[in-house]
SEZAZA-790283 format. One line per field, with one value per residue: residue in one letter; x, y, z of N, C-alpha, C in turn. Coordinates in Angstrom, 3 decimals, decimal comma. Atoms other than C-alpha are relative to their C-alpha. Layout:
REM SEZAZA-790283
code: (a | ...)
n_c1: (X | ...)
n_c2: (Y | ...)
n_c3: (Z | ...)
ca_c1: (X | ...)
ca_c2: (Y | ...)
ca_c3: (Z | ...)
c_c1: (X | ...)
c_c2: (Y | ...)
c_c3: (Z | ...)
//
This chain:
REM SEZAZA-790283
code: (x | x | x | x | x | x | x | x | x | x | x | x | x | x | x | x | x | x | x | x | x | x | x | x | x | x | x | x | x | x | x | x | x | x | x | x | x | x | x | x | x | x | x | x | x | x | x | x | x | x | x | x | x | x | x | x | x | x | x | x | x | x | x | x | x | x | x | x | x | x | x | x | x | x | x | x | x | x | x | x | x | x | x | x | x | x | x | x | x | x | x | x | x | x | x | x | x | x | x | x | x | x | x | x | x | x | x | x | x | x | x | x | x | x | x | x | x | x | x | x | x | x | x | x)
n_c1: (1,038 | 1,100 | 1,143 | 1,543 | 0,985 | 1,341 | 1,500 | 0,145 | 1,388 | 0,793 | 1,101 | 0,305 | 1,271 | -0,593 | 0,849 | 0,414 | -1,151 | -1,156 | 0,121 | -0,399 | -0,868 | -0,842 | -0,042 | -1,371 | -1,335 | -0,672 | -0,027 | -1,676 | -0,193 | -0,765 | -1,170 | -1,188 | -0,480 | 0,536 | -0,101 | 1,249 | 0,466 | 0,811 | 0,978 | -0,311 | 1,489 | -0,288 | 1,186 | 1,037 | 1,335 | 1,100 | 1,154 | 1,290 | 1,554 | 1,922 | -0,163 | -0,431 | -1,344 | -0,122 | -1,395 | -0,204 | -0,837 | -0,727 | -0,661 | -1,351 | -0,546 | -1,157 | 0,046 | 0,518 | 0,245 | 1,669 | -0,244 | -0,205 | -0,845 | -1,162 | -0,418 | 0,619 | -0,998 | 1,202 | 1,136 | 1,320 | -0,440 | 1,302 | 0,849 | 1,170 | 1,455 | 0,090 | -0,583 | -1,570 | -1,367 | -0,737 | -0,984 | -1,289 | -0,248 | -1,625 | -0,656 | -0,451 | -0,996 | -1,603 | 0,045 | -0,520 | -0,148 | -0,911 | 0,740 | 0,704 | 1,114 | 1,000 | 0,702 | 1,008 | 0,413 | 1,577 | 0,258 | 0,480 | 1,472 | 0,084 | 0,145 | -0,115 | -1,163 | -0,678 | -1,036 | -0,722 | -1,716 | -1,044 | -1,689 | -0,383 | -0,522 | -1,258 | -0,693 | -1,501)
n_c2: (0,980 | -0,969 | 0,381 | -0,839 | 1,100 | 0,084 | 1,110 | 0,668 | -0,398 | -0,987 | 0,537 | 0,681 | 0,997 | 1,160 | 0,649 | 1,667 | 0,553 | -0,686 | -1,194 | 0,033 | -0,426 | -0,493 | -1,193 | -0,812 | -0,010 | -1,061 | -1,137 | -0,148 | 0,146 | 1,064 | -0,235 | 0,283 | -1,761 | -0,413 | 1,003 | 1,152 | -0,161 | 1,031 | -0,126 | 0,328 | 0,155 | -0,254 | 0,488 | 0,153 | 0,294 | 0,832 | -0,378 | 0,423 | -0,704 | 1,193 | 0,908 | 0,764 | -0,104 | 0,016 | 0,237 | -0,671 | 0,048 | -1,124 | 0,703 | -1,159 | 0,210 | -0,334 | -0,948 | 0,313 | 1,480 | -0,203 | 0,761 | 1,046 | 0,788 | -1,145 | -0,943 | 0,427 | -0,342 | 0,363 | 0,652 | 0,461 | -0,598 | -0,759 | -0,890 | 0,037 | -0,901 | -1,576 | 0,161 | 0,032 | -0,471 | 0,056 | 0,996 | -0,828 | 0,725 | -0,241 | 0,816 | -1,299 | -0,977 | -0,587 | 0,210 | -1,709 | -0,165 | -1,753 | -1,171 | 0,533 | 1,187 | -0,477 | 0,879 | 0,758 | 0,553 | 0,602 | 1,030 | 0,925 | -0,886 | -0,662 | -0,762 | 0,845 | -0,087 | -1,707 | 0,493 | -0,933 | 0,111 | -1,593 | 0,176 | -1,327 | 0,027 | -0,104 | -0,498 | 0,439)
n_c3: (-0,210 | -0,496 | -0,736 | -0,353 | -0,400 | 0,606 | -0,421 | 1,108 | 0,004 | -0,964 | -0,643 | 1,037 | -0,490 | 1,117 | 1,220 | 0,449 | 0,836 | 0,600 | 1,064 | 1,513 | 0,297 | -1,016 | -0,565 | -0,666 | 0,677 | -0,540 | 0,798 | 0,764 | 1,245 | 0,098 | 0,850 | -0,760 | -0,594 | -0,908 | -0,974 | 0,012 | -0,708 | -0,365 | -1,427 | -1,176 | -0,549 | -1,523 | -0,656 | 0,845 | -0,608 | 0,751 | -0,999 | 0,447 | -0,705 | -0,491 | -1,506 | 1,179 | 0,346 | 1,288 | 0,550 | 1,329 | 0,695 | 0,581 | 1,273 | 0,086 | 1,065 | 0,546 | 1,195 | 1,674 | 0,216 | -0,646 | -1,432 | 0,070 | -1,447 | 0,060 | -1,084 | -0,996 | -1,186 | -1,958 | 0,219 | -0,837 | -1,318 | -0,296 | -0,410 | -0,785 | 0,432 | -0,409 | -1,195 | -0,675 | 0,057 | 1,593 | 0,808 | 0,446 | 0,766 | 0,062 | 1,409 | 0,843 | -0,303 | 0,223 | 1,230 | 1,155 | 1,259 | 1,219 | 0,830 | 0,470 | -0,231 | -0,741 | -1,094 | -0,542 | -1,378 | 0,115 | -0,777 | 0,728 | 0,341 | 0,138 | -0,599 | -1,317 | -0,791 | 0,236 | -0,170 | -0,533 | 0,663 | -0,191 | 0,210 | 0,284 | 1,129 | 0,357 | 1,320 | 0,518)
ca_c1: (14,031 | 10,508 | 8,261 | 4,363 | 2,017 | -0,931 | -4,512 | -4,161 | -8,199 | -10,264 | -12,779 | -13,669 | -17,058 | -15,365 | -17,119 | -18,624 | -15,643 | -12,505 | -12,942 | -12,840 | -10,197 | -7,473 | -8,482 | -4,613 | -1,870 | 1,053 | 1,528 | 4,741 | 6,137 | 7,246 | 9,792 | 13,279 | 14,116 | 12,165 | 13,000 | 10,748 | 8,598 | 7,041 | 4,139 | 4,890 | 1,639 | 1,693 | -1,763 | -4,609 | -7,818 | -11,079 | -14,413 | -17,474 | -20,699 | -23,110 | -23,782 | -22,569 | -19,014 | -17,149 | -13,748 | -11,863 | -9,208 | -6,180 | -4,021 | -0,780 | -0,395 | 2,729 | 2,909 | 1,338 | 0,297 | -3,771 | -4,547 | -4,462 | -3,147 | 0,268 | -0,234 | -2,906 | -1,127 | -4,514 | -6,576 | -10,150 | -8,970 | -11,635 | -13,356 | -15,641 | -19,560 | -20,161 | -19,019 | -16,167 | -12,806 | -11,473 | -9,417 | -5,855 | -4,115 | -0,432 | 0,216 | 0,420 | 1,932 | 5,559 | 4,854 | 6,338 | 4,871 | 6,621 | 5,691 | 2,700 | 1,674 | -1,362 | -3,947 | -6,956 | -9,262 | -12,901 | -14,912 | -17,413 | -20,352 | -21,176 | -20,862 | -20,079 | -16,732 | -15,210 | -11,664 | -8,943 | -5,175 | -2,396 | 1,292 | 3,488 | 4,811 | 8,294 | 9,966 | 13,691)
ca_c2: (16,345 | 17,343 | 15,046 | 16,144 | 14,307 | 13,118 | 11,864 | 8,639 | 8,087 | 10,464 | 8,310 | 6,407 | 4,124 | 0,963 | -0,346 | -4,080 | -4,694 | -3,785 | -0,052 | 0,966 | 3,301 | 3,934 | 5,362 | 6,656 | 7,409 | 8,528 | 11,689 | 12,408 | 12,528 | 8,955 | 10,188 | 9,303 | 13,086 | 13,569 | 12,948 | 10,076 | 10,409 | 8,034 | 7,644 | 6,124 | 4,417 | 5,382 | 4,218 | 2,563 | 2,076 | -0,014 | 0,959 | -1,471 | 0,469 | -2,643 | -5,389 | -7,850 | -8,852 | -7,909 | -8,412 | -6,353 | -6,346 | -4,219 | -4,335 | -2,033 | -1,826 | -1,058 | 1,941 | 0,688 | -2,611 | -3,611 | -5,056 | -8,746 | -11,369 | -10,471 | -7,582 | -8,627 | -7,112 | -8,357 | -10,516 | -10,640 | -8,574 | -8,964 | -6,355 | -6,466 | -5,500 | -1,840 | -1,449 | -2,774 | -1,235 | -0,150 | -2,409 | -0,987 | -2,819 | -3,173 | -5,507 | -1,934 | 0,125 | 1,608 | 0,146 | 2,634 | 3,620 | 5,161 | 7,653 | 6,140 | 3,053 | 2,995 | 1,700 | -0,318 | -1,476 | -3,155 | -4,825 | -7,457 | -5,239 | -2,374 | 0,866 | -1,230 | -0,625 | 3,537 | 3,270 | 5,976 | 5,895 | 8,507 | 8,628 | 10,826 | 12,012 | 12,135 | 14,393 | 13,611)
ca_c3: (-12,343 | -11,301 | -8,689 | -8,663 | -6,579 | -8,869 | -8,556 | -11,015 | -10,494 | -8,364 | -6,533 | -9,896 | -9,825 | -12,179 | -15,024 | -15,399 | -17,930 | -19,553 | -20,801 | -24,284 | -23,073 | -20,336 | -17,167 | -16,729 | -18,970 | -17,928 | -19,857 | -22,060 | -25,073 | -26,350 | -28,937 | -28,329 | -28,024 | -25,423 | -21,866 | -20,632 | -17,893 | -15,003 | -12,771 | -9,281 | -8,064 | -4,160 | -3,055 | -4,175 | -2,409 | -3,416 | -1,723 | -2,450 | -2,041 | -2,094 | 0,198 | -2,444 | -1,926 | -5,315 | -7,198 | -9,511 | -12,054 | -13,031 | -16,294 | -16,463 | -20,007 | -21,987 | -24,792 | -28,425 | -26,509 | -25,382 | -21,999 | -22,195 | -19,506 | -20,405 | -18,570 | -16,116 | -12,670 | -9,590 | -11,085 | -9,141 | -6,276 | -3,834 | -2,093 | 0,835 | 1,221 | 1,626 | 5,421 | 5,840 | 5,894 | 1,988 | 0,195 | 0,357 | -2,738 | -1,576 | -4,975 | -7,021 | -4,602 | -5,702 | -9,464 | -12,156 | -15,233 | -18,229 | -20,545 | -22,051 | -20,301 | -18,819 | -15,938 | -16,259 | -13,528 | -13,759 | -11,498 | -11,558 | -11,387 | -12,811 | -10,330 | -7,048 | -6,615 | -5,896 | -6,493 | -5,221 | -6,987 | -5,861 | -7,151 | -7,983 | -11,496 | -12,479 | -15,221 | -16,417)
c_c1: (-1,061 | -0,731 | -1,147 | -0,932 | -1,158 | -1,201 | -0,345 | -1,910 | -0,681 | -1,255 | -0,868 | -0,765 | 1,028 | -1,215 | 0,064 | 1,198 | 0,686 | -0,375 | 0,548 | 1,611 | 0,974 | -0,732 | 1,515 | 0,562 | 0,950 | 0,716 | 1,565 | -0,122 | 0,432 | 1,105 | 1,028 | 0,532 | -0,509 | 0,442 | -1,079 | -0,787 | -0,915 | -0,829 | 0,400 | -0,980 | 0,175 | -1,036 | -0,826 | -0,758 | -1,336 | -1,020 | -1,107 | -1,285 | -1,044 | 0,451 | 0,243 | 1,572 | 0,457 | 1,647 | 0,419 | 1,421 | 0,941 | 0,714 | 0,578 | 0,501 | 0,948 | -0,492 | 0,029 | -0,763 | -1,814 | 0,201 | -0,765 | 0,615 | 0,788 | -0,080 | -1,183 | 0,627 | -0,790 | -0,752 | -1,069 | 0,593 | -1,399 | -0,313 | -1,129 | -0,945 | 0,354 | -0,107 | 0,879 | 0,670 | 0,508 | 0,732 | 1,619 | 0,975 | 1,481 | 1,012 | 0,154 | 0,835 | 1,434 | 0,508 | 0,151 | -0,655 | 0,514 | -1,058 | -1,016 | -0,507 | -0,937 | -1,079 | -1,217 | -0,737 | -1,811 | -0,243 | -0,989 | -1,363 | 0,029 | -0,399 | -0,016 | 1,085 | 0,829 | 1,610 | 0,684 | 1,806 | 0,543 | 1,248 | 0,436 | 0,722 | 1,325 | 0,297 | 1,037 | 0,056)
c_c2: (0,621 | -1,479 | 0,727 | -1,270 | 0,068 | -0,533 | -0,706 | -0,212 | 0,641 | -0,646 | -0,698 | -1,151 | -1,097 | 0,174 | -1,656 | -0,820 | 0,792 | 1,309 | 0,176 | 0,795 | -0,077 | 0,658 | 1,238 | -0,129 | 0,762 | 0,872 | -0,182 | 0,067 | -1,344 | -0,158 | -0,402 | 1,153 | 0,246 | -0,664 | -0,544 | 0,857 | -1,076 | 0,770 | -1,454 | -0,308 | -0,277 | -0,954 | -0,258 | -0,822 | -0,409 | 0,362 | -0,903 | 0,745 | -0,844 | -0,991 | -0,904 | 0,523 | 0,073 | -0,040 | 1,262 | -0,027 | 0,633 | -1,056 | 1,255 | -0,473 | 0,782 | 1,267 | -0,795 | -1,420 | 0,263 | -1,153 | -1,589 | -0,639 | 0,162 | 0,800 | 0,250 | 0,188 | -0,724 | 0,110 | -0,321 | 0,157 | 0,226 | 1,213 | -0,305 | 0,356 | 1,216 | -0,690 | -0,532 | 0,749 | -0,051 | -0,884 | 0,345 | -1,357 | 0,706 | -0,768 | 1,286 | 0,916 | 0,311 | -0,671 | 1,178 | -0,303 | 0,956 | 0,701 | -1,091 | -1,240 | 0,395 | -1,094 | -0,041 | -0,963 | 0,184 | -0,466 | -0,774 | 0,503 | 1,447 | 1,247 | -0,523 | 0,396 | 1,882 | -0,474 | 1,292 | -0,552 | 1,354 | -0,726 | 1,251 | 0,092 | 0,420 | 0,224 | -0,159 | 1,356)
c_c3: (0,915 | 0,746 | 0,275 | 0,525 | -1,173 | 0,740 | -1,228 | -0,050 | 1,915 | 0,452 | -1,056 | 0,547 | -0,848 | -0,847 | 0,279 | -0,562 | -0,529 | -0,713 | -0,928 | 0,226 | 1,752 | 1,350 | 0,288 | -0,872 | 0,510 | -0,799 | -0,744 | -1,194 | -0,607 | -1,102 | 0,451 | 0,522 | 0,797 | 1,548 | 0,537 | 1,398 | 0,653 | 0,905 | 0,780 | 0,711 | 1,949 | 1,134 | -0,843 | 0,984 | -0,320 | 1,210 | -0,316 | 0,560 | -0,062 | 0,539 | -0,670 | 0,245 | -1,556 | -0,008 | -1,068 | -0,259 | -0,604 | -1,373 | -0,195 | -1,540 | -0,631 | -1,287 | -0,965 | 0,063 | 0,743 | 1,242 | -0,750 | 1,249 | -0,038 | 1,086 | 0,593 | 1,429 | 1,193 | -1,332 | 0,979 | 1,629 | 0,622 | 1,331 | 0,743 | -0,089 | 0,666 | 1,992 | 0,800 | -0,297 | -1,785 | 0,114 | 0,014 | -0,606 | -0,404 | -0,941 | -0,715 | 0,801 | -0,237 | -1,631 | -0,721 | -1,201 | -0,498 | -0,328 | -0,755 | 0,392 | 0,640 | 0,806 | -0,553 | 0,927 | -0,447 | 0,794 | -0,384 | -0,167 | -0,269 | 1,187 | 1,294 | 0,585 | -0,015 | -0,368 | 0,159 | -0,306 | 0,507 | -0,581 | 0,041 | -1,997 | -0,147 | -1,094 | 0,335 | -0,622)
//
């Protein structure tokens, strides 16, 4: 078994709304032959850069499935105006994904919010 620290997003602006795609998957093979593999979400930090308090939204979705309420994890997590203190968003911390699910996160305005994910990755 292998632990590697990752960087799930790297100082990521959000988007307005749900992206067409994933920012995160957690890598693997999803065959049955394969051994699986998780990500281990360690930290996650929210930055607002405008003076406009803002919210934003994750969605930990499952392998073959689309984000939906279902899997809606922090709904309208808010976020202070630029100068306060980051967001540290201890509702995800120590959440596992397998091989293939993956993280989405929007906020309510376009380019407002930085966001900062660490884990670690786990091979079997």
């Amino acid at each position: 078994m292998q632990r590697i620290p990752v960087s799930i997003l790297n100082n990521v602006q959000l988007p307005a709304s749900l992206p067409g795609a994933a920012q995160y998957t957690t890598p693997g093979n999803t065959g049955a032959s394969t051994p699986p593999s998780y990500t281990t979400i360690s930290a996650v930090t929210l930055n607002n850069t405008t003076a406009t308090p803002r919210t934003v939204t994750f969605h930990v979705v499952p392998f073959g499935a689309t984000p939906s309420a279902a899997n809606q994890v922090g709904t309208t997590i808010s976020v202070p105006a630029a100068g306060s203190t980051p967001t540290i968003v201890s509702g995800l911390i120590g959440h596992t994904l397998p091989t293939g699910y993956m993280l989405y996160m929007y906020a309510d305005a376009a380019t407002a919010v930085t966001a900062l994910v660490s884990g670690y990755l786990t091979t079997l």
